[in-house]
C-alpha positions as CSV (number, residue, x, y, z in Angstrom):
1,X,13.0,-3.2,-6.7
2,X,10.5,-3.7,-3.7
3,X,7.6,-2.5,-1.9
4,X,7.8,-1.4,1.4
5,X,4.9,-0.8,3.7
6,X,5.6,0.6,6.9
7,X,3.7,2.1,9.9
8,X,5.9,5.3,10.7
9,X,4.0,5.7,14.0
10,X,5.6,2.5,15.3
11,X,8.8,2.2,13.3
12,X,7.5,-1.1,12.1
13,X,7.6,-2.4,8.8
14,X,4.3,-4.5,7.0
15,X,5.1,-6.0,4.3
16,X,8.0,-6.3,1.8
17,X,6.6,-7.2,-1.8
18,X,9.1,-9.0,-4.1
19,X,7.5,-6.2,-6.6
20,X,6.5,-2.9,-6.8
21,X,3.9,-3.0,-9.7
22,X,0.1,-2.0,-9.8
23,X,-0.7,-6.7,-9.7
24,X,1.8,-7.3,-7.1
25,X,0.2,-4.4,-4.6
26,X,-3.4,-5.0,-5.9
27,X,-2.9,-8.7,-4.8
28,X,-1.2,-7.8,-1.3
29,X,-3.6,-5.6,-0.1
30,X,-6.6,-6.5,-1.6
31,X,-6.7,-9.4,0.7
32,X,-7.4,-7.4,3.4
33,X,-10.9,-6.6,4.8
34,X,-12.3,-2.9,4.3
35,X,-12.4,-2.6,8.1
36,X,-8.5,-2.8,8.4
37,X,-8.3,-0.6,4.5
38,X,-10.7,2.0,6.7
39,X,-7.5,2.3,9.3
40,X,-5.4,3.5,7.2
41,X,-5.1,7.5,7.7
42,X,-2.0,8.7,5.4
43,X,-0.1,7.2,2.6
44,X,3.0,8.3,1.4
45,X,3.9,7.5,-2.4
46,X,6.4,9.0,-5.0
47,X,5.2,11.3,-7.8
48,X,4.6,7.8,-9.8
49,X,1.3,8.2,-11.4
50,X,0.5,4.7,-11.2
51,X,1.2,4.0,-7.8
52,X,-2.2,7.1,-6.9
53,X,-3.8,5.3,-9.1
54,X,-3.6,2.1,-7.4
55,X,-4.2,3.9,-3.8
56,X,-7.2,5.8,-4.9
57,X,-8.5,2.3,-6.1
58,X,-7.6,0.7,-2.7
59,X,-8.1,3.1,0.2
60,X,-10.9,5.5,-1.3
């Protein structure tokens, strides 16, 4: 399985991660500055508790 990121206002997809674990997402976005993290106004996840988690540790 994959990772998709996508920005729904534009139709336009991110970023497709070969994986969809907490490493491989940690690594992708972590890369990014705060300033573009700050952006970032909704994120849609499944009921997986690991993937809140892993957005409360990135986008909070």
């Amino acid at each position: 399985m994959s990772f998709i990121a996508q920005d729904f206002d534009y139709s336009k997809i991110i970023a497709i991660l070969d994986g969809r674990t907490q490493a491989v997402i940690k690594k992708h976005f972590i890369r990014y500055f705060h300033k573009v993290h700050s952006r970032i106004k909704v994120i849609t996840i499944v009921m997986f508790g690991s993937y809140y988690c892993i957005a409360k540790l990135l986008f909070s």
